[in-house]
N, C-alpha and C positions, 0 to 999 in steps of 0.2 A: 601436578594434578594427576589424578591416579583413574585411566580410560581405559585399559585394558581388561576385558569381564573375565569373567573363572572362566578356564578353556571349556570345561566340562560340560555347560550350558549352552556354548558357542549353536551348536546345530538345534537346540530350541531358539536362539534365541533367531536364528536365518530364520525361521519358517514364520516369524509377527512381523508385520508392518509396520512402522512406526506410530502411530494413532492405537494400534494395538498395544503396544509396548508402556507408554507413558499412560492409558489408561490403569495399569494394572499399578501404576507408581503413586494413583491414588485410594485412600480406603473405602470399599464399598459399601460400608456405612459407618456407624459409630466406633464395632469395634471387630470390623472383620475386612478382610481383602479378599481381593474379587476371584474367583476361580477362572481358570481359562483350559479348558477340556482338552481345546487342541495342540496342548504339550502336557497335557497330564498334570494339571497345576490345582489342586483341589481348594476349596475355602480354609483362608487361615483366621483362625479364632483367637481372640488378644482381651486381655481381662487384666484391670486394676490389681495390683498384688502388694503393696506394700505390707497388710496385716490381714493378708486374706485374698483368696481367689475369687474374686465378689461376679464375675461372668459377663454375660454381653450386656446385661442393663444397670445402669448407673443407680437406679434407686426401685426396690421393689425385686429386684431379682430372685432366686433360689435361696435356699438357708444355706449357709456356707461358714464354715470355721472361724472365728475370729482368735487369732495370736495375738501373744506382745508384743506391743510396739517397738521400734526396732530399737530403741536408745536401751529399750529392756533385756530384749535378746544380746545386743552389743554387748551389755556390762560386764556378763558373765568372761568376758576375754576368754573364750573357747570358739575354736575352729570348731570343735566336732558339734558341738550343739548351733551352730549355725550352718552347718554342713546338714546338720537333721532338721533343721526349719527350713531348708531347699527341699530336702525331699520331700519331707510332708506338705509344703506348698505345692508340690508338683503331682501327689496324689488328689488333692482338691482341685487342680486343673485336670487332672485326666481325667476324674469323674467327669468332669461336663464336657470331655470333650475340645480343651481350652490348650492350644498349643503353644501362645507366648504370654509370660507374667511380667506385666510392667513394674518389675522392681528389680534389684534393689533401689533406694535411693541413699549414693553413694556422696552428694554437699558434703562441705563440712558445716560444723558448728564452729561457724567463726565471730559471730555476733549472738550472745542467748535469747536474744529479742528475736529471732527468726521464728516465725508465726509454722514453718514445716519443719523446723528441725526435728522433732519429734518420727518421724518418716526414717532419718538420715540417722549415721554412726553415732559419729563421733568428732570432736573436735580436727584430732589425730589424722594425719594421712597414710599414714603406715597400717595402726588400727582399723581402719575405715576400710583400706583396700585389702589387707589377709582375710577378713572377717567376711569382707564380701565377695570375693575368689570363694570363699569354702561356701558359701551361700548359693553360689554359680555352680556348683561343681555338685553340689546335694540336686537339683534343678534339672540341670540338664543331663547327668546321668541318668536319670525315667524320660529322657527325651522332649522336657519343655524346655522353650528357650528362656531364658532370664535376656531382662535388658535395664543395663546400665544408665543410670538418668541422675541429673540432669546437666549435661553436657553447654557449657560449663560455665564456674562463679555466678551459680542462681542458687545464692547463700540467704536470701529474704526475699520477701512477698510484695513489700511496697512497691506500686507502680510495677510490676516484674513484667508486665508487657511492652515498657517504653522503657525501662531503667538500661541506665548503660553502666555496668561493671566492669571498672579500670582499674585494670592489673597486672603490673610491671612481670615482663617474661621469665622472672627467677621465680617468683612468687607462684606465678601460673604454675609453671611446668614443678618445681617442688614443690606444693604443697595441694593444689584444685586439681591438675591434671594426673597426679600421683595415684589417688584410688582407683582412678580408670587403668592407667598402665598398668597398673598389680592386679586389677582382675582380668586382663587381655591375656598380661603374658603368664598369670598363675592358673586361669582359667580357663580363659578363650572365650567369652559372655560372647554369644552369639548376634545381639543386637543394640544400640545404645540410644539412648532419645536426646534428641536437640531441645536446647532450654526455650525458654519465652524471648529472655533478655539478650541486649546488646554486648558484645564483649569488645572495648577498647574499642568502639563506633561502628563494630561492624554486627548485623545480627545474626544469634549463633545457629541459626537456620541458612546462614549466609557463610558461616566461617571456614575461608579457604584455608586459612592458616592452621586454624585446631583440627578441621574434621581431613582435610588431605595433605595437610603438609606434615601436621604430628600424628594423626592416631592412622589414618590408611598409607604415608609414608612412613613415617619412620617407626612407627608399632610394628609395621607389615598388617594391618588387620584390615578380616577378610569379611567381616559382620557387615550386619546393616544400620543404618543411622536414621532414626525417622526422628519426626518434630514431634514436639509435644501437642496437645489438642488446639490446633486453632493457631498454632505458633509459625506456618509459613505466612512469607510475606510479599514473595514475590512467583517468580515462575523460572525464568533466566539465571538471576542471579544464586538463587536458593540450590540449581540443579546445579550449577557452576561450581559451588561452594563444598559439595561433598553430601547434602540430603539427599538419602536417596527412595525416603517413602513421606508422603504426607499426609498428615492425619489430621482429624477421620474425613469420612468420605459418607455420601457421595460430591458433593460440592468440594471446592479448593479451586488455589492460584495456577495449577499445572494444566490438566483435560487439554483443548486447544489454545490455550496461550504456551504450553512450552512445547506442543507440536509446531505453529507459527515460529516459536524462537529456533528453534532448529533446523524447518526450514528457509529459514531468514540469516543461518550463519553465526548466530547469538551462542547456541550450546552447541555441539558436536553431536552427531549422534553415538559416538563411543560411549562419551558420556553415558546417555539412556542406558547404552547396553553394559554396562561398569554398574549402575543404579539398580538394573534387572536380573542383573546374574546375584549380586547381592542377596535381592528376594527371594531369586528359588533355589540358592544356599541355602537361606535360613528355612523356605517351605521344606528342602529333602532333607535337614535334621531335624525337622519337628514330623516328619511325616506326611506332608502336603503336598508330597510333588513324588506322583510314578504310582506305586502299588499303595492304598492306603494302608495306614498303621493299625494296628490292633488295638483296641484299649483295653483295663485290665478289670475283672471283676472283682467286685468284694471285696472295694476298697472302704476305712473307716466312714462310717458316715461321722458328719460332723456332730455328732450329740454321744456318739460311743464312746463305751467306755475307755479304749485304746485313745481317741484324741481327748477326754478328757485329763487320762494321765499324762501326756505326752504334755498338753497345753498348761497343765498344771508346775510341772517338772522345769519347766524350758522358762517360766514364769518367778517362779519362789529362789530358781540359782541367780536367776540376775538382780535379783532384789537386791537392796544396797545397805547393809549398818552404818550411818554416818558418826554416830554418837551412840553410847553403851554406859553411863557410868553404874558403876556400882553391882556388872552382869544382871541390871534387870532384865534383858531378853537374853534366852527366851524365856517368854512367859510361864510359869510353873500353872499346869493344868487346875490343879485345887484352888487356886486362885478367884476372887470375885471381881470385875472386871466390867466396867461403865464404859461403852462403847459408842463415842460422839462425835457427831459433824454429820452435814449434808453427802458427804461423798462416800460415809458410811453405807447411808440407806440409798443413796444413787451411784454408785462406784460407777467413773469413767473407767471405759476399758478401751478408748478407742481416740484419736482423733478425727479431724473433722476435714471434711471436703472429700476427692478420688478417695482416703485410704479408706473410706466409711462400706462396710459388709453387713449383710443381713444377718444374724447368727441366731442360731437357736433357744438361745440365753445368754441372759450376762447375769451372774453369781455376783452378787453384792458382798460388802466384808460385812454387812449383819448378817445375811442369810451363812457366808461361811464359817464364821467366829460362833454363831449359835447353831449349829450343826454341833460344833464340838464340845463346846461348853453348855450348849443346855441352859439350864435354869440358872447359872451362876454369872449370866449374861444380864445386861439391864441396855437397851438402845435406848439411846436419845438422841432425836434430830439434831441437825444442827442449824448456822445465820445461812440467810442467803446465799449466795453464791456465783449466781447468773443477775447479769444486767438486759440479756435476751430472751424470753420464754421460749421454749423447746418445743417441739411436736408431742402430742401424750404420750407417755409411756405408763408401764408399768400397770395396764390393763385400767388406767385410768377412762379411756373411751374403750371401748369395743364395738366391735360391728353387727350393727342392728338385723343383718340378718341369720351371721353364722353365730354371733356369738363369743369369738375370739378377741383378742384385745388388738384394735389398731381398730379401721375405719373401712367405710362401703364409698366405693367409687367407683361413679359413671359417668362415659365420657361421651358426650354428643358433638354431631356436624350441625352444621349454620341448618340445616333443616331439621334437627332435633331427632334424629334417627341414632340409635345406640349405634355405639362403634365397638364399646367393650363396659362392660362392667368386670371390679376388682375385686382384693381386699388389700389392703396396705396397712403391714403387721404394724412398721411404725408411724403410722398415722400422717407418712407423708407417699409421693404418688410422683415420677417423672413422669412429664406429657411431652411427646414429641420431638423427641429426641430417640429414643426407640422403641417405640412402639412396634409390634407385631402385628396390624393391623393398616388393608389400608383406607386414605379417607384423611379429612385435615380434624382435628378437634377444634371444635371452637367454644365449648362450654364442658365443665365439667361438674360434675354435682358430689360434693361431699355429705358423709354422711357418720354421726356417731351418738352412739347411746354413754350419758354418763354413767359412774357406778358408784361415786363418791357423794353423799349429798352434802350440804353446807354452802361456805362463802369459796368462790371458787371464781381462774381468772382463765376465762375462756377467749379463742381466737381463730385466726387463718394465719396462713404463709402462702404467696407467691404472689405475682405481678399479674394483674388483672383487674375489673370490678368487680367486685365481692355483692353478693346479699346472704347476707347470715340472722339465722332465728333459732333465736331460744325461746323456749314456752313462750309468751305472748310479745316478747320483744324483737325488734327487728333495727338492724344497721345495715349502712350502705358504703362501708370502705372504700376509694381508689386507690390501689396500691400498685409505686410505679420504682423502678430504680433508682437509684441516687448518680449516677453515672461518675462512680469515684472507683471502680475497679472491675475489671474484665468478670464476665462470667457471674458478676451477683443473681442471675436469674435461678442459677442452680447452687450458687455456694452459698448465698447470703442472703436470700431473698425476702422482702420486703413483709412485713409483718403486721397483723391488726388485734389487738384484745383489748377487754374490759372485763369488771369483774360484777359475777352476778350469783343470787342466792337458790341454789337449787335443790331438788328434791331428786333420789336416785330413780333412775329410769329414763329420766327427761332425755330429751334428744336436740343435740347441736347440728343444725343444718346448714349448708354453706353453700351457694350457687357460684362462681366466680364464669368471666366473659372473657376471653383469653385475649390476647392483642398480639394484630399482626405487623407493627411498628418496629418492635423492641429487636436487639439485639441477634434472641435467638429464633426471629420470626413463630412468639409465641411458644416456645419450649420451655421448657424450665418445672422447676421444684415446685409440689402443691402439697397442702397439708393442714391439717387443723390441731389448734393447740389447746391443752387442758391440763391443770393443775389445781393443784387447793393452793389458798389464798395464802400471802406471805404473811408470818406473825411479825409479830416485833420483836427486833434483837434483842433488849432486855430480856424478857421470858424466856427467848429461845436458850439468852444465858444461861439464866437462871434455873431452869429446867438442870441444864447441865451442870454445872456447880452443886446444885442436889445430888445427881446422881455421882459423880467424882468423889464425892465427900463421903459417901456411903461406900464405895467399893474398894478393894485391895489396891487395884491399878488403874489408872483412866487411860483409855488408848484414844486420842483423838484424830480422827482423820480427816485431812484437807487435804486441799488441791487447788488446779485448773479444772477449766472445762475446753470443751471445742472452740469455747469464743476465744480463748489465747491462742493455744495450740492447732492451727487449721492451715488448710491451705488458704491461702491470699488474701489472709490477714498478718500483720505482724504483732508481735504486744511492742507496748508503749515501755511498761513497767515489767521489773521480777516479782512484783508486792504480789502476796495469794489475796484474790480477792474477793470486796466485801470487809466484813467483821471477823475474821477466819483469826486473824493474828488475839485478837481480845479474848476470843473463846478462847485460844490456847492458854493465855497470861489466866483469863479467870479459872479454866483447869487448873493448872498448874499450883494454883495457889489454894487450891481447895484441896485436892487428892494429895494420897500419900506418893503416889508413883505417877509418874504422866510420860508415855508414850505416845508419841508422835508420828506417824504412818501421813507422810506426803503423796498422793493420787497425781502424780504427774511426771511429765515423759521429760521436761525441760528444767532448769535453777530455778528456785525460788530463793526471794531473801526470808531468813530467817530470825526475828529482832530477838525472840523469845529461847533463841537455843538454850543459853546460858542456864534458864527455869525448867527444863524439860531433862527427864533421867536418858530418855534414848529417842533415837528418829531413826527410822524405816524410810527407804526411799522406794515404792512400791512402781511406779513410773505408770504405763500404762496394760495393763495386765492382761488385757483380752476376755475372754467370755469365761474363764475359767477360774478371776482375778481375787473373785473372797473368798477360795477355797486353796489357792497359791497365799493369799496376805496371812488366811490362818495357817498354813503349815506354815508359815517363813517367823511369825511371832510363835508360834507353839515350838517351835525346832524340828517340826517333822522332816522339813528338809531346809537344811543350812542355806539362807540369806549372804551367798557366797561370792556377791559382787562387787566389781570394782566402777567406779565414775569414770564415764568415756566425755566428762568436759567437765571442766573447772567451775565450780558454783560460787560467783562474786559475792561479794561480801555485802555491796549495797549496789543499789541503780549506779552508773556510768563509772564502774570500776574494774571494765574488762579493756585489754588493749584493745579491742575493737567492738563500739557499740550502737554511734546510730543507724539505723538502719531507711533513714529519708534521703533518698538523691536530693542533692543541687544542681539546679538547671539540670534537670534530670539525669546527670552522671553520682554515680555509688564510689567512692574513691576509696577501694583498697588500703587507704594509707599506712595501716601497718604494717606492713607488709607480709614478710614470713614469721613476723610475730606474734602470731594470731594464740589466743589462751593460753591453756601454761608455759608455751614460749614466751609471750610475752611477759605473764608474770614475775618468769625465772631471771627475766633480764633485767626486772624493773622497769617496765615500760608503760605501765598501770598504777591508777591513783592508788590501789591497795591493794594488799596479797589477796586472795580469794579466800573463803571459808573453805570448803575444801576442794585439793587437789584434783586432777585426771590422775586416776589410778585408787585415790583413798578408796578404801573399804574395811571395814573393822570382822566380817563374820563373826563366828563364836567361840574363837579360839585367842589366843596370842602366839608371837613368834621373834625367834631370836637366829641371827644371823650370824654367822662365821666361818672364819676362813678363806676368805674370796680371794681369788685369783685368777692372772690373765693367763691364757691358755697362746701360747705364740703359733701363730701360723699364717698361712696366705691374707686371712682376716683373723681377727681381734673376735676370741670369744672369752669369756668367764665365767667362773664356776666358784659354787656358793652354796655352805652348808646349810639347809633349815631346819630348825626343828619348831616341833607344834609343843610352848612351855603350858597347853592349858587341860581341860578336864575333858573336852571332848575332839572327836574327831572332825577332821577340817580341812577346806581347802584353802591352798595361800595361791598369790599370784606373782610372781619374783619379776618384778620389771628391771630393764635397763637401759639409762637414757645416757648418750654423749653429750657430751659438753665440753663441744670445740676449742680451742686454746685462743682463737681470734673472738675479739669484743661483736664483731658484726655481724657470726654465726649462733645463732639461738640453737638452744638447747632440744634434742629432739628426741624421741621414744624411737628404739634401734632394734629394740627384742622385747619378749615377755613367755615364762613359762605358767602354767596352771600345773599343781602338783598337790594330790591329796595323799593328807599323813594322819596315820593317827596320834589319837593322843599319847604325847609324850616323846612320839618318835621322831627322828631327823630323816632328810634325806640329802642327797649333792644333786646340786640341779645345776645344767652347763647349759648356756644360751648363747646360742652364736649369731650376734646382729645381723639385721638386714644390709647387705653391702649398699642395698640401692638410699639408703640413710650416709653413707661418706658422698653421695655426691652432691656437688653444686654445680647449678649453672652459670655460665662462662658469660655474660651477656657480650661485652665487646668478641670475642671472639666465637658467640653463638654455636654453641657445645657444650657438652658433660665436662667438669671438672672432678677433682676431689680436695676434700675439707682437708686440714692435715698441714702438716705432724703436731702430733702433741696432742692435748686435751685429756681427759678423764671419763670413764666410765663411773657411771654413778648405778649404785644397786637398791633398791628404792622398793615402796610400800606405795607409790605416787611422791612426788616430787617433794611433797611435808613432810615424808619421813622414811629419809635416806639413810641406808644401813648401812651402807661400805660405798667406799670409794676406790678407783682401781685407775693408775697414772698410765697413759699410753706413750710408748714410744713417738 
């Protein structure tokens, strides 16, 4: 157990008393820790960052940048552009003022059913951890802390506040506990968050093993470790365990229950003081502790022209070519061009739960594709797509008083005295959870003008009694939890609509009665819902098979939404859903060309590949996302990405897939064979469609020459050249592939190298050494893999260029 504090703090930390001390180890509200003057310990400020610095309030906040999602950012297998999505995260945090970004999220994708992968890398632990080191390292160079999460095997959603994650110590320590070590010792991430889940019966708010025996022993790391929101469970055991902040605050298991445990003999007080020095570590590198920091002026705002290149740029290189026959993309400008599906005219740019940001827009692929093309564009909606109706967007309500598109909210106390009036751009409103204001809310009053007249399917969102009126109609919803997963107040929360015929102007009003029973003692998501009414899939067909038929090329775009890809939900299914797959088949069989652009961050199955000329794998794009889809099909900037997880061929065809505990333990069972390991080994009903690593960009390439380079380590070097019309970037991976049946195959290196057309270059890749090691279990140690095996020189694991025999 690791009690010794930083010397350096030692004489702060004599002058607090213990009651002083352990206060300060919990958060002084949602997302900030508590100042304490009498050592110079100033307020530290901590903001949501997976895809945006989104700031101290969970919903409603400031406009704030929205980026690609991280599977997107990943793809590009570039350190340096994920080295520049640190620092430009860390510009969006200084603007407000925000000293730590809860991200990366460094899981792997080890089941594609995982409802947050989307958030996290990559399958890869090699990948997962350089990528994220250079993300650490972009971050806290402008002096924000990044923090490493989620600490650890909280690979899914299901049940993830009771699930117990059983996973044999080779497994751990090679493959879950891997990305953390490579961004400790590559980067030094100054903070890391403790998961929800149990790890091997013990919970990871509790893990002595992971949090002090591997990453504060034998890392040597000198960072802080805090829980994820609402994730301690105890007071004793939790400080025992290596936690050393709990979050948020004010409320938690520590205050006088782990003052009592310490003087009871339970925790040490080293302990506290091991826990505290931690904190005002991390406070004097973000600037929180002694003289304050400066911050910096004239930084982008989020809507400038500077973030919109940058967002655009860091979007269209990780875009993915899965399929290309025949060099239909890219698109030849002169071209006519039928542009269909629902994700067209609503492009997801975001997932759903913490990573969700206010941004200033989100650029549609209609609004970007008809920017450039003009009148040689034809949009047609697409099927369904949502089983959940949404909060309005898209200026579908506005607020009755300003005018703007989202809605008027007013929050009253049990005596009906205003406490705050709002606007809430997207037409949803946190209560009570941080509010700025003080006073309890007990009723809230929404409020929205529509703009759309017709058949249209109107609603509410959140836990309470509702009274809602539209023109002369009135309902009286109780909407209450389903108590099937932690936290539905603000991720999930409970829903009411019906559909009614209206004229533009009308006004949707909504009263809801808040309840002090539930969960979050009355906190939680509020929001009113507005769309036009769903047609019927035939038409919506048909509509589109018209338009296909008529134009040079149909580009059809589908997806997910937030209902798959979210936090603390998992999907069931890979199937895109709804009717998504029919559209494409009746595309496909209409148009001369049919292009395929997928809106999502995770695999989908794809039945229809076979009938389709090309597929885009566009992932989640950020605010900037039909303006990167049109440059990545126009070729403004090469779609020059690679798959960071293996996309199965059909439902339960990945070595690891359900993602439902039994008797509430998740059993690892594959072990270290998790995706294209698994595959390579045959350990999976079917190979995957395609590899980690496949990308086709707009080039081809031809490889020769390869050879091993003899030295302390095994590197090799490989001629390439670009055999095609344009210029291009290739990505030369290289994976070992141990001589022993029981050592899976594993990604050791990888270069990025741009050539032009026509030209070669020699690109030398010297493996990660920390890829030959294996863990020793009976003799609980480092080992190494070895002698023998092969280096393999690869495009992704389907299509290996050279082979290279090792000693």
């Amino acid at each position: 157990m690791t009690t010794a504090p930083v010397s350096e703090h030692a004489a702060l930390l004599e002058t607090l008393d213990l009651p002083a001390k352990v206060a300060l180890l919990t958060g002084a509200t949602s997302f900030t820790l508590a100042a304490e003057p009498a050592i110079g310990l100033g307020e530290v400020r901590l903001s949501d960052g997976p895809t945006g610095v989104r700031g101290l309030k969970f919903s409603g906040g400031r406009v704030v940048a929205l980026f690609p999602n991280a599977t997107l950012l990943a793809s590009s297998w570039d350190e340096n552009a994920l080295e520049e999505t640190g620092r430009l995260l860390a510009e969006e945090a200084l603007a407000q003022q925000i000293h730590v970004v809860l991200g990366p999220t460094i899981n792997l994708h080890r089941t594609p059913l995982g409802g947050r992968l989307f958030e996290a890398y990559s399958e890869d632990p090699l990948l997962t951890g350089r990528l994220a080191a250079a993300y650490v390292r972009g971050m806290q160079a402008l002096g924000v802390g990044a923090t490493l999460k989620h600490l650890v095997a909280n690979e899914s959603e299901t049940d993830r506040n009771t699930v117990d994650s059983v996973v044999d110590e080779a497994t751990l320590r090679e493959l879950y506990l891997l990305p953390f070590e490579i961004a400790v010792a590559d980067a030094d991430a100054w903070s890391m968050m403790a998961a929800y889940n149990d790890v091997n019966g013990l919970a990871a708010t509790e893990q002595t093993h992971v949090n002090n025996e591997i990453v504060k022993g034998e890392w040597g790391y000198r960072g802080l470790i805090m829980s994820d929101w609402f994730a301690t469970r105890s007071a004793g055991p939790a400080a025992n365990g290596g936690l050393d902040l709990v979050m948020p605050g004010p409320r938690g298991p520590w205050g006088d229950a782990l003052v009592a445990a310490v003087r009871a003999g339970e925790v040490d007080e080293a302990v506290i003081d091991d826990h505290l020095s931690r904190l005002l570590l991390l406070a004097e590198r973000v600037g929180a502790l002694g003289t304050p920091r400066d911050y910096p002026a004239g930084l982008p705002a989020p809507d400038s022209a500077t973030r919109k290149e940058q967002l655009t740029r860091l979007a269209a290189r990780g875009m993915t070519v899965l399929s290309n026959d025949n060099a239909v993309l890219p698109l030849e400008p002169a071209q006519t061009v039928a542009l269909i599906g629902r994700h067209a005219v609503e492009t997801i740019d975001m997932g759903g739960g913490s990573a969700q940001v206010n941004p200033p827009y989100q650029v549609t692929v209609a609004e970007g594709l008809s920017t450039r093309l003009g009148d040689r564009i034809t949009v047609v909606d697409g099927v369904e797509v949502r089983t959940r109706p949404v909060p309005a967007r898209g200026g579908f309500l506005v607020d009755p008083v300003t005018g703007e598109p989202g809605i008027r909210v007013t929050l009253l106390d049990a005596d009906g005295n205003e406490l705050e009036q709002r606007h809430a751009a997207g037409a949803t409103t946190m209560v009570g959870m941080d509010d700025d204001f003080t006073g309890t809310v007990a009723t809230a009053v929404l409020h929205g003008r529509i703009t759309r007249p017709g058949r249209v399917e109107l609603g509410v969102l959140g836990v309470g009694d509702w009274w809602i009126r539209v023109g002369d109609t009135e309902s009286r919803p109780q909407l209450r939890v389903s108590g099937k997963g932690f936290g539905e107040e603000v991720l999930t929360p409970p829903l009411h609509t019906q559909l009614y015929d209206v004229g533009a102007g009308e006004l949707l009003e909504a009263t809801v009665t808040l309840l002090n029973g539930d969960q979050f003692a009355g906190a939680g998501l509020f929001g009113l819902i507005g769309h036009q009414a769903s047609r019927e899939t035939v038409d919506v067909i048909d509509d589109a098979v018209r338009a296909a038929a008529a134009a040079d090329v149909a580009v059809v775009v589908v997806g997910l939404t937030e209902e798959q890809e979210t936090e603390a939900v998992d999907k069931s299914t890979l199937q895109l859903p709804g009717a998504q797959d029919a559209l494409i088949e009746a595309v496909a069989g209409a148009a001369r060309r049919t292009v395929v652009v997928v809106n999502a961050a995770t695999p989908v199955i794809m039945p229809w590949l076979s009938r389709v000329d090309a597929v885009l794998w566009a992932g989640l794009p950020g605010q900037e996302g039909g303006h990167a889809v049109a440059a990545a099909l126009l070729g403004d900037i090469e779609p020059a990405g690679r798959l960071v997880t293996s996309f199965p061929a059909a439902d339960g065809t990945s070595p690891a897939w359900s993602v439902t505990p039994v008797d509430g333990k998740l059993e690892y069972a594959e072990g270290r064979f998790i995706g294209y390991r698994g595959h390579f080994a045959g350990r999976a009903p079917a190979a995957p469609a395609f590899w980690l690593g496949h990308g086709l960009g707009y080039s081809t390439w031809e490889y020769a020459d390869a050879r091993l380079i003899s030295g302390d380590a095994p590197a090799v070097t490989v001629t390439v050249t670009n055999t095609g019309a344009r210029d291009s970037r290739e990505v030369v991976q290289v994976y070992f592939q141990p001589a022993g049946p029981d050592e899976p195959v594993r990604l050791v290196g990888w270069q990025g190298v741009d050539v032009p057309a026509g030209g070669s270059i020699r690109v030398t890749i010297a493996p990660d050494a920390r890829m030959w090691r294996r863990w020793d279990t009976a003799a609980g140690a480092w080992g190494q893999v070895g002698p023998g095996g092969e280096l393999l020189i690869a495009r992704g694991l389907g299509d290996i260029r050279a082979t290279v025999a090792l000693p």
